[in-house]
N, C-alpha and C positions, 0 to 999 in steps of 0.2 A: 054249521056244525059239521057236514058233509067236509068240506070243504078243510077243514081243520087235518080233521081224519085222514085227506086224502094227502096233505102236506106231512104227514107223520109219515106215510108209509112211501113216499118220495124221497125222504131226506131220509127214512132208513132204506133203500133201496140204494141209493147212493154210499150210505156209509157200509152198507155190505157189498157193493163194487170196491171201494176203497181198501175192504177188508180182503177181498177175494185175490186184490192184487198183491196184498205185503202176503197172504201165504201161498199165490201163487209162487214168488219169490224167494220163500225161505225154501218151498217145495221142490221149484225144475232148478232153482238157478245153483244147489249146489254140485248138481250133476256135470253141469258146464263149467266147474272151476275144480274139480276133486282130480281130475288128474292132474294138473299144471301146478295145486299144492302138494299133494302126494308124491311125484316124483322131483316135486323140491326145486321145481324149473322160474315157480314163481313164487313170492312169499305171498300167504293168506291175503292181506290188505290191498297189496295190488291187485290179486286174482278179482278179488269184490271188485274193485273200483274198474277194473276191465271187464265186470260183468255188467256193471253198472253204466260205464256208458257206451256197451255192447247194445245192450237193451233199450237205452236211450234212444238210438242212434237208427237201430234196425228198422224200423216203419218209414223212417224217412228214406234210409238208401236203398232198401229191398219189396218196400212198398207193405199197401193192407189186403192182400187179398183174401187171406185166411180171417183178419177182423169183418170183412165188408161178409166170409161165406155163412161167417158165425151170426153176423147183425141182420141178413135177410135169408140167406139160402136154406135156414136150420127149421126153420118155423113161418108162418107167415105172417108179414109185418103188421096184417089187422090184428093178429090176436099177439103180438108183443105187448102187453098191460106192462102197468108196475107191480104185479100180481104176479103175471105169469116168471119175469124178468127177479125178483126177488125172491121168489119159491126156488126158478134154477143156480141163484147166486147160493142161497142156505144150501141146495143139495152138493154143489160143487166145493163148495166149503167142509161142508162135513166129509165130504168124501175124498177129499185131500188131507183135512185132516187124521181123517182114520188110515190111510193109507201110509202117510206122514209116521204116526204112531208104531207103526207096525214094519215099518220099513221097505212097504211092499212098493214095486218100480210103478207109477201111474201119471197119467197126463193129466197138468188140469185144464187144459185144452179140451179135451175128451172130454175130462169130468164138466165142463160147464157149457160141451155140446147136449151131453147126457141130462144133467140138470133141467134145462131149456125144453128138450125133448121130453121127458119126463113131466113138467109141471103144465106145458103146454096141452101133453093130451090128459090130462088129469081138468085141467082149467074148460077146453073146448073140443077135444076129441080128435079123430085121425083126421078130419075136414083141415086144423091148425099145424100140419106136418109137410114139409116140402120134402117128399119123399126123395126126389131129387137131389140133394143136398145130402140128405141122411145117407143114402147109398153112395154119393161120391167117398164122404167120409167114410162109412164100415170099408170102401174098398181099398183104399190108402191105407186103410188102418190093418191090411190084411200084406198087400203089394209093398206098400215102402219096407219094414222090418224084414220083407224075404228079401227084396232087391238089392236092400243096403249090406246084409249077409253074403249076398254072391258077390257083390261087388268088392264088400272088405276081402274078403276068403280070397278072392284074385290079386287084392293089393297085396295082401300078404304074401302070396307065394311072388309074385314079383319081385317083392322088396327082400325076403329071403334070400333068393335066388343072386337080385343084384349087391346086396351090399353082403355075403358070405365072408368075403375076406377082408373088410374094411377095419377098420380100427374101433375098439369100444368109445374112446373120447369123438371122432369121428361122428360116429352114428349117434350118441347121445347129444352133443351139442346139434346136431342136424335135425335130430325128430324134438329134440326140447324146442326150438323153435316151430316145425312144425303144429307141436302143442297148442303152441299158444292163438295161433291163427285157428285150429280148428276149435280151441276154448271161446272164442271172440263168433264164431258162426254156430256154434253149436243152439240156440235161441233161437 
């Protein structure tokens, strides 16, 4: 009867991984394609289906480092249960969802590092926390959005600077393709 029990909560642990990825999808991935539809550089259909096998594609050429920091470095892998692993999928879910709802900007990356973190010390205590891990991310999560900031703020005065007197059709066909490479790595 154990045993039964413990297959139910497996195979929904699974279907809420399954679930966590189509809203992780609906969630980050319209971010990576709203400029390349919006400025009309690519129709909707292809945008998806470049999102699609962006995403596809990505682990293989650019590797799993952020899956491998998520699957050991967040929590420690004795206390990963199908308990603690299912508690952080429903909180990552919900929390995407609501976020979703309300239109507010959120990672679900974050939210299902959070999740994990979350259920984990709830499940077994600070003892099940690779603190390690936890501070590399709050530091990324503090350094990357400033560093990307100075960085754009300098492209931009660059690209100002150089293309001043260029032609409108010029500079539009030139950053519409732009676009779409940075749509295709934006994941």
């Amino acid at each position: 009867m154990v045993e039964e029990g413990l297959v139910s909560i497996v195979v929904g642990a699974i279907a809420a991984a399954l679930f966590f990825d189509f809203v992780n999808g609906f969630h980050d991935s319209a971010n990576a394609i709203a400029t390349v539809v919006g400025t009309r550089v690519l129709k909707p259909l292809h945008a998806v289906s470049m999102a699609a096998v962006a995403n596809f594609a990505g682990p293989f050429i650019l590797g799993t480092a952020i899956a491998a920091t998520v699957g050991k470095g967040i929590i420690q892998p004795e206390f990963s249960t199908v308990y603690v692993i299912l508690a952080g999928l429903i909180g990552a879910i919900t929390w995407d969802l609501i976020t979703w709802y309300f239109g507010l900007p959120s990672s679900s990356s974050h939210a299902l590092i959070g999740g994990l973190v979350g259920s984990a010390l709830i499940a077994e205590g600070l003892e099940a926390i690779v603190f390690g891990g936890v501070e590399k991310t709050l530091i990324f999560m503090v350094v990357s959005p400033t560093l990307g900031f100075v960085v754009a703020f300098g492209f931009a005065i660059a690209i100002m600077y150089f293309m001043q007197n260029s032609k409108p059709q010029l500079v539009n066909g030139l950053f519409g393709r732009l676009q779409i490479g940075s749509s295709i790595f934006f994941r």
